[in-house]
N, C-alpha and C positions, 0 to 999 in steps of 0.2 A: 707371050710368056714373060711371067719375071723371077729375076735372080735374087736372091740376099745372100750377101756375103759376110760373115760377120769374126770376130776373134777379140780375145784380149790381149793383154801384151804380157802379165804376170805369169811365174811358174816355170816349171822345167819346158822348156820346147816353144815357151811364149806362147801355147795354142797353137801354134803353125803358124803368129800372124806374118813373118815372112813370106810365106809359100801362098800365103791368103793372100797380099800384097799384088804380086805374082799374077797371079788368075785372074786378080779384077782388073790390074793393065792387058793383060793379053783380050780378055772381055771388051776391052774398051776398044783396044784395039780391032776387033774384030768387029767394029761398029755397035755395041749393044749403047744403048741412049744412058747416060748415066742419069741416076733419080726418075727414070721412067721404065727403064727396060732390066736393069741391075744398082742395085743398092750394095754400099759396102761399107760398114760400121765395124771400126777397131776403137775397141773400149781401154783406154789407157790403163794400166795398173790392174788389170781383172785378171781373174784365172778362170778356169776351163770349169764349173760345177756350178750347180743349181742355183746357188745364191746370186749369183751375177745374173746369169742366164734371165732371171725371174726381173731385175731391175731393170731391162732392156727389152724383155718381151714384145711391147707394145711399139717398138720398131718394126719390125718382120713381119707383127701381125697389122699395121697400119697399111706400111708397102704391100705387100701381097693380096692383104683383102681387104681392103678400105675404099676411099674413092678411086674409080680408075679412069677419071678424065687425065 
């Protein structure tokens, strides 16, 4: 199984990236392999809507369904 973790840092709430922050150490911590087993991209200066979303796609979609040596 893999994770993507993802957030920006712009806007009211920052996206959560704190709380995002948060979960990928604890994931670590919990032994998940980082870049094999959980991915965790914080997009600096982005906010939480489609525009962003759209410029970083092709991370989550590489990790998740791409090569999985």
């Amino acid at each position: 199984m893999r994770l993507y973790l993802d957030s920006g840092t712009a806007g009211e709430g920052q996206d959560d990236a704190p709380e995002t922050r948060r979960m990928f150490a604890l994931l670590k911590s919990l032994r998940y392999k980082e870049g094999k087993e959980i991915l965790h991209f914080e997009d600096e200066g982005a906010e939480h809507n489609e525009e962003f979303w759209r410029k970083r796609l092709h991370i989550p979609l590489l990790f998740l369904f791409g090569n999985k040596n």
